[in-house]
C-alpha positions in Angstrom: 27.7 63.8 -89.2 26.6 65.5 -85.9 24.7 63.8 -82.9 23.5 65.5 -80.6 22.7 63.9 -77.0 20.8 64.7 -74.4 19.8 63.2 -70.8 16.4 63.2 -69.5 17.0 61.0 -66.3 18.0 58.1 -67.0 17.4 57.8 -70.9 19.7 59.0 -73.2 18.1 61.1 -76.2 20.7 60.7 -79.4 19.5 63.5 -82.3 20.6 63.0 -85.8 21.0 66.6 -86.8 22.4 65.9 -90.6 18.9 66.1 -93.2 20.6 63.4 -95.4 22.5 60.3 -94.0 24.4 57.8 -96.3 26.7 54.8 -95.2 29.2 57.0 -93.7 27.2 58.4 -91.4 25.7 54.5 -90.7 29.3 53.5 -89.7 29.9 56.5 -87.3 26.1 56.3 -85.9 27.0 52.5 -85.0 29.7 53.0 -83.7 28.5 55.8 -81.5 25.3 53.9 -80.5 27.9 50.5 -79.5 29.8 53.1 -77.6 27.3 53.8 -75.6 25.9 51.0 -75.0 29.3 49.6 -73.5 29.2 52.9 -71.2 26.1 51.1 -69.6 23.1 53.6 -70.9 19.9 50.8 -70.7 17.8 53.5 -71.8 18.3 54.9 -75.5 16.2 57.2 -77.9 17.3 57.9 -81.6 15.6 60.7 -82.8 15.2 61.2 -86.5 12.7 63.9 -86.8 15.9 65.8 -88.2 16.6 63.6 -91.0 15.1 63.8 -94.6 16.7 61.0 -96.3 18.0 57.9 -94.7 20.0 55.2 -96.8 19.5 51.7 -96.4 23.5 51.4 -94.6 21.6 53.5 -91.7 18.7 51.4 -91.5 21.2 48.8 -90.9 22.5 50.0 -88.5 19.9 51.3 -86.3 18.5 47.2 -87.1 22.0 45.9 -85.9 22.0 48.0 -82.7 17.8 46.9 -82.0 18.7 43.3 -82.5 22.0 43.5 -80.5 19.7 44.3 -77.2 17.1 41.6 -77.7 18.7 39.5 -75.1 19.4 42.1 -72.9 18.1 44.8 -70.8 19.1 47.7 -72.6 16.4 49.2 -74.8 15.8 51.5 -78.0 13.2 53.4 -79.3 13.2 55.6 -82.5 11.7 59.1 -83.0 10.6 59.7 -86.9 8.7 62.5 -86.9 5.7 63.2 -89.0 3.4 59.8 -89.3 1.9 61.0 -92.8 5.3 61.5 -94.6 7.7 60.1 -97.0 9.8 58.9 -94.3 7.5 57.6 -91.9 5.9 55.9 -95.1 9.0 54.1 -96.0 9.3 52.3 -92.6 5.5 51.6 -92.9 5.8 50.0 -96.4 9.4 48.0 -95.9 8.0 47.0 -91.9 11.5 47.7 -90.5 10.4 49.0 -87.4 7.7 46.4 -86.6 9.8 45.1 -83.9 11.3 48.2 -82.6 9.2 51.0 -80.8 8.6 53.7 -83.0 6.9 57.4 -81.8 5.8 60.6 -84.0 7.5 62.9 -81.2 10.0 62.9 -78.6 7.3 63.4 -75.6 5.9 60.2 -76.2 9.0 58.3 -76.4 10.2 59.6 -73.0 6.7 58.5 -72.1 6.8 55.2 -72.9 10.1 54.6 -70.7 7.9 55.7 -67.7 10.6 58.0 -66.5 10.6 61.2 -65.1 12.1 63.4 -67.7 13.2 66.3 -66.2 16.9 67.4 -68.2 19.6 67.2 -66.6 22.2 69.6 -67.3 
């Protein structure tokens, strides 16, 4: 599985670029995300407008690294994409994300940091 990462100031953008992700990927994507974490990045966006299918491992995970920074200052918001689809649906229905911030596009992610997000090379 490839992730893709990107620095707009001070937040870290991580881009799932695989269409279908099963536990494989969930073990490798939580590991990556603990990673860095423990580099000190407070300021973490998973982006899944990329991602078709996501398995309930995955869900797990992205859970499992939410709840790890509850009692910290580190934060995580998600990315899904389209608001009217299948995917966007499922988190909607099962209420995974009612804790975590959730956005329909990357923009308002950044946004919601209240950062500058200029890239940096």
């Amino acid at each position: 599985m490839v992730f893709k990462e990107n620095k707009y100031g001070d937040i870290t953008v991580v881009s799932i670029n695989c269409a279908t992700t099963v536990s494989i990927h969930a073990n490798n994507f939580k590991e990556y995300l603990f990673n860095l974490l423990s580099e000190k990045e407070s300021k973490i966006i998973v982006d899944l407008r990329e991602a078709v299918y996501i398995d309930s491992s995955f869900i797990g995970a992205l859970v499992l690294s939410f709840k790890s920074l509850q009692n910290s200052d580190k934060q995580l918001k998600i990315v899904c994409g389209n608001t009217h689809g299948h995917f966007w649906s499922f988190f909607q229905v099962t209420k995974v994300f009612t804790e975590m911030s959730s956005y329909s596009n990357l923009n308002a992610a950044l946004q919601a940091f209240d950062s500058e997000f200029e890239k940096v090379a």
